[in-house]
C-alpha positions in Angstrom: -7.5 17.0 15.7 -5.6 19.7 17.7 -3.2 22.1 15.6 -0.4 21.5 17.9 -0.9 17.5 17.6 -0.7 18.3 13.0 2.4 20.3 13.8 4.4 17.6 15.5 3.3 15.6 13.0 4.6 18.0 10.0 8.0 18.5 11.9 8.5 14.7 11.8 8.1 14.7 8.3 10.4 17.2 7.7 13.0 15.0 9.8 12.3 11.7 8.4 12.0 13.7 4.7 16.0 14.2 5.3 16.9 10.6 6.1 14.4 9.3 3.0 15.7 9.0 -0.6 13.0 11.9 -1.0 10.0 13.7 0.5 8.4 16.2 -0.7 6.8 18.4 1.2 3.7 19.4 2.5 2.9 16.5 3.9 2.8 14.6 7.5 3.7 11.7 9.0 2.2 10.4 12.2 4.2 8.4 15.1 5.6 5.4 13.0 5.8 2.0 14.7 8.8 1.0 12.4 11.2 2.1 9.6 13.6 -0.3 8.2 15.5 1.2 4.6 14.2 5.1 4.8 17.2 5.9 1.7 15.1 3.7 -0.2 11.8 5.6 0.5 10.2 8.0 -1.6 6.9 10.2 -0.7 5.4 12.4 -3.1 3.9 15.9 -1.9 0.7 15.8 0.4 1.3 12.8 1.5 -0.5 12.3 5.1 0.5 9.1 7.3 -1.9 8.2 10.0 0.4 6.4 13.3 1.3 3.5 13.6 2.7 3.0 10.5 5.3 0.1 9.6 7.7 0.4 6.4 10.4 -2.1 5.4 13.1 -1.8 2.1 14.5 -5.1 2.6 17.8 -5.9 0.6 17.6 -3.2 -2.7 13.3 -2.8 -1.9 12.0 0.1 -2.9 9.0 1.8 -1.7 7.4 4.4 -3.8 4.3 6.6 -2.6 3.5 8.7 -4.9 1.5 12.6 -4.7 -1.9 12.9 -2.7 -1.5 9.5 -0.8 -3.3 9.1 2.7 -2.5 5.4 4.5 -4.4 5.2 7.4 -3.6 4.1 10.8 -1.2 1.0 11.7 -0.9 -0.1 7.7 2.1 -2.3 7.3 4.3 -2.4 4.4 7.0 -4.7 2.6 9.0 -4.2 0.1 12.4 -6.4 -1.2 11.8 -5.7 -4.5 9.5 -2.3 -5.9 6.4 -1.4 -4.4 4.5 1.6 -5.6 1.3 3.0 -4.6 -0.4 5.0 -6.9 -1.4 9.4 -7.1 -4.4 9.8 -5.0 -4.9 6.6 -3.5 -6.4 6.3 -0.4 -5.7 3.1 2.2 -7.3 2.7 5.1 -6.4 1.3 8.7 -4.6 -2.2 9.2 -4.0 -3.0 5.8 -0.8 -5.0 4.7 0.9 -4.6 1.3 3.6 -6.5 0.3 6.1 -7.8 -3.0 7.8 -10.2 -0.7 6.7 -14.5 -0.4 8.2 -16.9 2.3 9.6 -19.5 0.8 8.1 -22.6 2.5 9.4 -25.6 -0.2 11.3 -27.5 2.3 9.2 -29.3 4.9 10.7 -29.7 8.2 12.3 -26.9 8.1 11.0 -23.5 9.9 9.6 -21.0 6.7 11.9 -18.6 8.4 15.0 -20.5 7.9 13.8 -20.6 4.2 14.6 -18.2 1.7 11.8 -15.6 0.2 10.9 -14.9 -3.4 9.6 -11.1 -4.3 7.6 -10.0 -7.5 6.8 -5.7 -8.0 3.2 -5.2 -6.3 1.8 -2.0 -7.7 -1.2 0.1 -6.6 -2.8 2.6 -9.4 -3.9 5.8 -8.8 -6.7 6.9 -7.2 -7.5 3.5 -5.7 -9.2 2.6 -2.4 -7.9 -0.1 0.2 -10.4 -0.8 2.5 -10.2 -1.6 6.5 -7.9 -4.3 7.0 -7.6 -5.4 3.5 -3.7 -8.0 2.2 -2.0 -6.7 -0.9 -0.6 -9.4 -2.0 3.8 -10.3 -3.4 2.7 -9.4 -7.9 -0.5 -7.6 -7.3 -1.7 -4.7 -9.9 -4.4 -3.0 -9.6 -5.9 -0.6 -12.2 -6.4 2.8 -11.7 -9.4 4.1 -9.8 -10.1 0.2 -8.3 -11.7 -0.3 -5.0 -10.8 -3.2 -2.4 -13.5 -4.3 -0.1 -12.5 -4.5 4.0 -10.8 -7.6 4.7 -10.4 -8.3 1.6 -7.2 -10.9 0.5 -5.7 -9.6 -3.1 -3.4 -11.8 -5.9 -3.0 -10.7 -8.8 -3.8 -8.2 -11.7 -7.0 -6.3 -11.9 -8.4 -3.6 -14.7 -8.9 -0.6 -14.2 -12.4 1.1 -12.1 -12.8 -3.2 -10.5 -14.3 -3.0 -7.3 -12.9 -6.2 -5.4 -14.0 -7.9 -2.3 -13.2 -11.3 -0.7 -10.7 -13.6 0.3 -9.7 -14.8 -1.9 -11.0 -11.2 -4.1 -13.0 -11.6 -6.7 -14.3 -8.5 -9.2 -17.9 -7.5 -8.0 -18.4 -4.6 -10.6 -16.7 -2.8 -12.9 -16.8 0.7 -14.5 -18.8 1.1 -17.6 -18.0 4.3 -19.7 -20.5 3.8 -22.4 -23.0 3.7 -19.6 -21.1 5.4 -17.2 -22.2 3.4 -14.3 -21.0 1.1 -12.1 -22.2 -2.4 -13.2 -22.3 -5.6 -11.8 -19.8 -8.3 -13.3 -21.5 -11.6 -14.7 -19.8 -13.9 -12.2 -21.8 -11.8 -9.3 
């Protein structure tokens, strides 16, 4: 990628660092698609944002991204209530994450005439999101988990899980007494 290309992208962190709750720098940010509630962002140092990004605080949301993050290209985020994505975590391309549920009770009426229910989705560190993975409104995941591409994600997960599926589903686990990565009885 051309130096001049990383540049633009540093100097656009440094702008949209002064309209964010914080940002701390170094760190880039790629053309984003959309911001909505950037005084209710916070990025920790080295964080690098691929383009295409879309982040929205809805209502009192708060997004928090912690050191060392990378989200790839075109990832979108929600947030309307917290939403924190863990030291070193890595997320990849056209993945959605979100703490925020349509509310779709009354039939005959459009879901977005309806009102929406939001629960704190949280992302340990040093996780992995795979290619086009959905974070699901109450997710936790453990430090150090992986998530499979395409991968649809409810609920709370240990630590070292390696996930895949829709819905997911643990595939292996980390061992320490073996210290390897086995494969879970279920699979």
């Amino acid at each position: 990628m051309s130096c001049l290309l990383k540049l633009g992208w540093v100097i656009r962190a440094l702008v949209y660092g002064l309209l964010m709750r914080s940002f701390r720098f170094p760190g880039y940010i790629g053309r984003p698609f959309f911001l909505l509630g950037l005084r209710r962002m916070s990025m920790g140092r080295r964080v690098r944002i691929f383009p295409g990004l879309r982040a929205e605080c809805h209502g009192q949301g708060e997004l928090v991204i912690e050191d060392d993050v990378a989200l790839g290209q075109c990832v979108h985020i929600t947030c309307g209530e917290r939403l924190v994505i863990g030291q070193g975590t890595v997320i990849a391309g056209f993945v959605s994450i979100t703490d925020i549920d349509h509310d779709y009770q009354e039939v005959g009426v459009p879901v977005m005439s309806q009102g929406h229910t939001t629960r704190e989705t949280r992302i340990g560190k040093n996780c992995f999101i795979g290619m086009g993975a959905r974070i699901q409104p109450g997710t936790r995941l453990g430090d150090g988990c992986v998530v499979g591409a395409n991968s649809v994600v409810r609920g709370e997960y240990a630590p070292n899980s390696v996930l895949v599926g829709s819905p997911a589903r643990v595939v292996r686990s980390y061992d320490p007494g073996q210290q390897a990565w086995v494969r879970t009885v279920n699979h």
